[in-house]
N, C-alpha and C positions, 0 to 999 in steps of 0.2 A: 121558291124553288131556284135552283143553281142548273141550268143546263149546261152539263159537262163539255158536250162537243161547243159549244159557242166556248164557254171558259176558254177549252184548248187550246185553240190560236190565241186568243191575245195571252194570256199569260201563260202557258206549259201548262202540263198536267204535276207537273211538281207542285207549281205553286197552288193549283186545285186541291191535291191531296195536304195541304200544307194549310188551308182554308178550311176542310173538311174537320182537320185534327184540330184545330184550335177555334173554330167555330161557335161550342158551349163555353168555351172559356173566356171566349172572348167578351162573348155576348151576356155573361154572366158576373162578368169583370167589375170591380170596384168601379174605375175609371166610367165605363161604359152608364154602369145603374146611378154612379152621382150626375152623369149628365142630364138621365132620364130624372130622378128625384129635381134639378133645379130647371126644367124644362118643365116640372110637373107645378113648381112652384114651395117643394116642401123646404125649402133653406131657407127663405125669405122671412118669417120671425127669426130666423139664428141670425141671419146676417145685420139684419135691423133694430138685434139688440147690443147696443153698446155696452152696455155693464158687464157679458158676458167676455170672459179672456178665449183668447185664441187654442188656448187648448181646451175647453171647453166645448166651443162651439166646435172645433176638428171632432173633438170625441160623440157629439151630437148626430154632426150629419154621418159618423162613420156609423151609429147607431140606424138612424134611418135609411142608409144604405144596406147592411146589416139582414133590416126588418123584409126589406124589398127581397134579398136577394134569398132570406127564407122561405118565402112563400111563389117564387119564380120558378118553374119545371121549364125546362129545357129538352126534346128530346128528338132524336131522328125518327121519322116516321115512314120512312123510305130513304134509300140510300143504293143507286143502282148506278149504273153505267152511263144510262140515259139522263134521270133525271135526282135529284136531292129532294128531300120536304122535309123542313125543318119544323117543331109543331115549340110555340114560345106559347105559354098560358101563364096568370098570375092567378093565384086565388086571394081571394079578399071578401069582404064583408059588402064593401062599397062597392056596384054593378061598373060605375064611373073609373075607380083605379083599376080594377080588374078588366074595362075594357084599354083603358089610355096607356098602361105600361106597355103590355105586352107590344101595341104599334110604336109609342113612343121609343121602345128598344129595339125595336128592326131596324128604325129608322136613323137612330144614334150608331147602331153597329153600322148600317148600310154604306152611310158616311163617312167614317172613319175608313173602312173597308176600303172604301175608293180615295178616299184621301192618299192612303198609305200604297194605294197600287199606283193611283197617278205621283205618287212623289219618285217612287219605284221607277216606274216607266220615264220618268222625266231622267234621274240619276243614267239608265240605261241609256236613253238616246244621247243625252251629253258625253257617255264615253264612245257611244258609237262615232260622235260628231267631229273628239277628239282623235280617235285612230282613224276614218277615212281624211282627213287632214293632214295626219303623219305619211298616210300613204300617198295622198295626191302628192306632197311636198319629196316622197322620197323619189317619185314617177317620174315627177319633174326631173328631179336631180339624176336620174339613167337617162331620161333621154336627152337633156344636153350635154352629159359625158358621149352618147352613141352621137351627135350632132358633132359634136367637138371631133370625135373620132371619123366620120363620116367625112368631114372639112381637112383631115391632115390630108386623108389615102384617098380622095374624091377619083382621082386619076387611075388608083390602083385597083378599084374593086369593080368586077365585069358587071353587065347589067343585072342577070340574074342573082347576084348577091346584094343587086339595089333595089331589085323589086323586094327581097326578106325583109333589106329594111325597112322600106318603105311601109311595109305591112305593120310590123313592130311599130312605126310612127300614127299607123292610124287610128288605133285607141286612143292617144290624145289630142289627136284631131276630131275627134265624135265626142270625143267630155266635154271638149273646149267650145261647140259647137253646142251642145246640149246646155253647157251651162249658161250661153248668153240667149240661147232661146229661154231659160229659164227665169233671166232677168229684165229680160225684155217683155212689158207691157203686156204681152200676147200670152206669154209664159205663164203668168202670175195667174 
């Protein structure tokens, strides 16, 4: 099951409905069933026949891929606001593949699934990482132009125009504050 409302925060509801749509595709995907087939162990004579050529043996597992992805249903069996249930079954001859795909493919999709959202999530926070960076550096750069300016006219400006500034200076004094309680021992 997929619970929607937990999805929502960490990824949007975009990327939920975006899960939703590609979900049988995914999970029914070449990629996905040959990881399931050599996790299941079916490539191991291809792979450990040397005589066979390389398109041969591609043309084999794409066959046993093929075989799997015939006999694999895939289908929603709820789909609501609250909650997903996805229903995966294999049918087969053998009790043993027909119970081992279907887990083995949850668990192939599951993975890739987080893979691809933690790579996602990594990309994002690295550009976060880079623009609060531009910003602290541009923050910087106003308030020692308002410093520099504050040093020409020290004389000129009445108290109450230095208590605004004052105020203006005190968000980088609570960063600059934050940030060494942040790297200080205590912080960590």
């Amino acid at each position: 099951t997929l619970p929607e409302q937990a999805l929502d925060g960490v990824t949007g509801s975009e990327r939920l409905e975006q899960i939703r749509r590609t979900l049988v595709q995914g999970m029914s995907g070449r990629e996905i069933i040959a990881a399931v087939a050599e996790d299941m162990g079916m490539f191991e004579k291809l792979d450990a026949d040397e005589d066979m050529s390389d398109e041969r043996r591609a043309a084999a597992k794409n066959q046993i891929v093929a075989g799997i992805q015939a006999n694999l249903e895939i289908r929603w069996d709820v789909q609501s606001r609250e909650v997903d249930l996805v229903s995966v079954s294999y049918t087969s001859s053998d009790p043993d593949l027909a119970y081992k795909i279907p887990n083995l493919l949850v668990m192939e999709y599951t993975e890739a699934t987080k893979h691809d959202t933690l790579r996602e999530l990594s990309e994002s926070m690295n550009f976060l990482d880079r623009n609060v960076d531009n910003f602290k550096r541009l923050m910087d750069l106003e308030i020692d132009k308002k410093i520099a300016l504050e040093t020409e006219y020290v004389g000129l400006i009445d108290d109450q125009q230095m208590d605004i500034v004052r105020r203006h200076m005190q968000p980088k004094a609570d960063r600059d504050a934050f940030e060494t309680h942040l790297d200080s021992p205590r912080g960590k």
